[in-house]
C-alpha positions in Angstrom: 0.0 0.0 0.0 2.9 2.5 0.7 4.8 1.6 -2.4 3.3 4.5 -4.1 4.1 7.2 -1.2 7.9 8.9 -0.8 9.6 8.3 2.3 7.4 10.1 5.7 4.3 9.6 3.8 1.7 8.4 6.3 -0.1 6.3 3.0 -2.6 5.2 5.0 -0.4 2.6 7.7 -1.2 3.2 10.9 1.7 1.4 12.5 4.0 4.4 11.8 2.2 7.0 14.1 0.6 6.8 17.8 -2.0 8.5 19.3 -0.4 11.3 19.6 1.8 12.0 16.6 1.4 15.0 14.3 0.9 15.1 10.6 1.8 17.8 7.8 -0.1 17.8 4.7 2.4 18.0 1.5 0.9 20.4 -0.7 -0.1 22.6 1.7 1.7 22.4 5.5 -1.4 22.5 7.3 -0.3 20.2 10.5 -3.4 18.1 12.0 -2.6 17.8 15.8 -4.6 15.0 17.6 -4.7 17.2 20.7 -6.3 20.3 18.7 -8.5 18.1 16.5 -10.5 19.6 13.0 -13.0 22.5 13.9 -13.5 22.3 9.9 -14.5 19.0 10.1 -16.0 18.8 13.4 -13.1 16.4 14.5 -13.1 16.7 18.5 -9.5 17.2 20.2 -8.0 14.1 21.2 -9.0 12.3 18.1 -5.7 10.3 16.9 -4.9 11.0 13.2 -5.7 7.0 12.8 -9.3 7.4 13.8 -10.3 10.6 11.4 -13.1 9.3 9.1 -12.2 7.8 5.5 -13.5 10.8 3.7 -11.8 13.2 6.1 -9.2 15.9 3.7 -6.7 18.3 4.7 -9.2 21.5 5.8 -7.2 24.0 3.6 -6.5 22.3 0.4 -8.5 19.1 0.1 -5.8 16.8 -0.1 -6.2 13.1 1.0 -5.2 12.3 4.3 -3.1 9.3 2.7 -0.3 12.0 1.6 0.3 14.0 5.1 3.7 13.7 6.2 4.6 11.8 9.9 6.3 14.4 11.7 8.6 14.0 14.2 7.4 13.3 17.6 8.9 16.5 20.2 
């Protein structure tokens, strides 16, 4: 499945982030953080970046949440 992503992709494999990590989107840098949540999308904070719906998108570009980029945890 995460042939087709470059290296930090997310691509959709829950094993490389926890409940708490942060993700980047690639086009645009918006950074979801689990302990903000998605007022956008009506995501609640504390919501892990694994448990967003399937039809979930970055808020400011629309991009898929299969592209964000893992960032590194602080």
């Amino acid at each position: 499945m995460t042939d087709h992503f470059f290296a930090g992709s997310f691509g959709g494999d829950v094993s490389k982030i926890g409940p708490r990590t942060k993700l980047e989107c690639k086009i645009c840098w918006h950074v979801y953080d689990p302990a903000v949540g998605d007022t956008y999308w009506q995501v609640p904070p504390g919501t892990p970046f694994a448990d967003l719906p399937e039809h979930w998108t970055c808020p400011e570009c629309d991009s898929a949440k299969a592209g964000f980029m893992v960032m590194a945890d602080e």
